[in-house]
N, C-alpha and C positions, 0 to 999 in steps of 0.2 A: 504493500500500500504506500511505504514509504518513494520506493521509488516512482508508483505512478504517479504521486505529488510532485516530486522534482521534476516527474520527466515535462508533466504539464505547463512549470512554471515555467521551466528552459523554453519548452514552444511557444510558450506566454514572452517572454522577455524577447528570444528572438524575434518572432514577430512584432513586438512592441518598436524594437532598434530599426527593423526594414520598414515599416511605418516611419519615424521619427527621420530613415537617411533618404526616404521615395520624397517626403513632406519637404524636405529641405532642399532635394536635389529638382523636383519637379515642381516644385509651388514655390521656389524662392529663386535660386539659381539658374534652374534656365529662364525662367520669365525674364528676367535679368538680363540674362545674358542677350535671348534675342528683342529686349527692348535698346540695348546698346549699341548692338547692331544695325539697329531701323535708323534708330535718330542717328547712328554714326553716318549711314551709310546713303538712305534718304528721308532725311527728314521731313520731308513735304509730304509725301505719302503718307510716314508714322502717324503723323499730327492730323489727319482726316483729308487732305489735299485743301488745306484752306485758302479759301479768296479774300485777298485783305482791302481797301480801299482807303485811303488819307491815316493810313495805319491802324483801321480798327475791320477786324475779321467780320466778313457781309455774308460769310455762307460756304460750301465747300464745291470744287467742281464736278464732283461726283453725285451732288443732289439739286434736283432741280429747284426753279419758286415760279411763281407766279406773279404778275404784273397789273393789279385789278387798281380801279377808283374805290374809295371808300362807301360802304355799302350805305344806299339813301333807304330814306325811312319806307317801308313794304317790300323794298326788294329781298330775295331771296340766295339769287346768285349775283356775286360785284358784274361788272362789268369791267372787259378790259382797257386796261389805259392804253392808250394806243398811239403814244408818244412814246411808247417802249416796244424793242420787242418782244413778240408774245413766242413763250415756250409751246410746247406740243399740249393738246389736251388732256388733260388729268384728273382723276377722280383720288388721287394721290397727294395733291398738292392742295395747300390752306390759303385763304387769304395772305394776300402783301401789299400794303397799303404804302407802307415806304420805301419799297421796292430795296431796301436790304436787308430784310429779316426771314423768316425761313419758318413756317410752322406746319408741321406733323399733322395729316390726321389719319392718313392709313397709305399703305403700299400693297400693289398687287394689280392684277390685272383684273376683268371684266368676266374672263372667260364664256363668251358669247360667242355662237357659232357665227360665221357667214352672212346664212340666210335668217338670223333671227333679226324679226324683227323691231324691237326696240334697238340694237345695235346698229341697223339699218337710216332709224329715224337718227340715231345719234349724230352716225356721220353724215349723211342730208343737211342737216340741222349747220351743222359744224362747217360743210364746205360752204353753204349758201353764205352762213357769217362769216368766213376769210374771204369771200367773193367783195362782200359787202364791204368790209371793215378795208379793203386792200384797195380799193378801188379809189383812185382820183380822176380829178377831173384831168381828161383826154387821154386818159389809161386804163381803160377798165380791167378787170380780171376775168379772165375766162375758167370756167368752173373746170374745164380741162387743162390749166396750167398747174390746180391746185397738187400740188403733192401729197402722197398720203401720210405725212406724219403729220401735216396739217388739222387732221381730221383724226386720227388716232391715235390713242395715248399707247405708251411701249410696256410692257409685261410686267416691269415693275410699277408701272407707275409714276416713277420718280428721275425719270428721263431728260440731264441736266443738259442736252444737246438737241439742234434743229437738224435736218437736211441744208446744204449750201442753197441748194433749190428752193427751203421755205425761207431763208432768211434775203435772199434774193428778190422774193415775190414780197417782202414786206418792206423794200429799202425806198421804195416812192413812195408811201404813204407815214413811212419814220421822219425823211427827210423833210417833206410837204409840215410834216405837226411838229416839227422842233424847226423850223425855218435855215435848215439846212442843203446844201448841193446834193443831189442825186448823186451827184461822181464821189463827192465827200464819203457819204454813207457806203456806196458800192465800195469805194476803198479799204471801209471798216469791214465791212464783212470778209472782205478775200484777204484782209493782214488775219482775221480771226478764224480762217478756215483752216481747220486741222485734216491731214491726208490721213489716209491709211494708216493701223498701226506696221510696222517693222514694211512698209510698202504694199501690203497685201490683206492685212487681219483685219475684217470690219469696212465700214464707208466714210466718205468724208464725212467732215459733220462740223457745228459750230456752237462751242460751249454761250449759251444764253444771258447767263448772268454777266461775263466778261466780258463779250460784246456792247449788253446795254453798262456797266463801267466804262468800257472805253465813248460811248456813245455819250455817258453825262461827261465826260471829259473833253470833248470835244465841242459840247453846246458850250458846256462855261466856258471856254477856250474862247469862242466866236462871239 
């Protein structure tokens, strides 16, 4: 009896020790190690990829915002400011009033097939309003120019990039509401159009938040 005691405790204390050197080597140590590593190596990543502006962090580029007027009394949904521009559509994205702040209210897709139709009405709904909202005078928008991120939000949701093509189809109608050159604005987009990753992974695309930064930088400039 004596010895099944000991032998218990031994299994007890050893196991006690692989506890005590797993807790230290995996819940202290490496955390450590590859948090040293991140900030050593790229810190802009580690930190969440943050967009900073006049030195104060506006959001990260890896998540998108929205660009709405402040909501008037019976409205239900803002309306877009449209001296900005406007991200892909999202059921992902909160109000932004100030156009640098960022708020949660869910991430995820729609998961709607094709032919359902409420997803139907969505996009309808959505290209007629970038028809609409795009259009100036002696430029109309043709509902076949529209591109389809224009009209549909991306799987997360939280989709911090345009097509070069939507942000393209929005640049007469940014410049026209900030009393800016067409050629000015066409400029900002193609300095802010990112290619391909490594040439080949993915499409171009144009982070939203940065562009409309560089875009208030540019009115208070003029």
């Amino acid at each position: 009896m004596n010895n099944s005691v000991a032998n218990t405790a031994r299994l007890l204390w050893a196991g006690l020790r692989a506890l005590l050197v797993l807790t230290v080597v995996c819940g202290v140590l490496y955390p450590l190690a590859v948090t040293g590593v991140a900030q050593g190596v790229f810190p802009d990543k580690a930190n969440g990829s943050e967009i900073t502006a006049n030195g104060k962090v506006v959001g990260s580029e890896l998540i998108g915002q929205r660009y709405d007027l402040p909501l008037k009394k019976g409205q239900q949904t803002a309306a877009p400011d449209l001296k900005w521009f406007q991200p892909r559509p999202s059921n992902g994205l909160g109000t932004n009033s100030v156009n640098t702040r960022y708020k949660l209210i869910l991430s995820g897709a729609t998961n709607r097939s094709g032919d359902n139709k409420e997803l139907i009405d969505w996009v309808t709904a959505a290209k007629a309003a970038v028809v609409k909202d795009n259009s100036v005078p002696g430029h109309p928008v043709s509902p076949a120019d529209v591109p389809a991120d224009a009209v549909t939000s991306s799987g997360s949701g939280l989709d911090p990039a345009i097509s070069p093509a939507y942000a393209r189809l929005q640049v007469r109608r940014v410049a026209e509401r900030n009393h800016l050159g067409v050629a000015q604005v066409e400029r900002l987009v193609e300095h802010h159009t990112d290619g391909r990753i490594l040439g080949f992974v993915g499409e171009p695309r144009v982070n939203v938040l940065q562009l409309n930064i560089a875009l208030k930088q540019l009115v208070n400039e003029g």
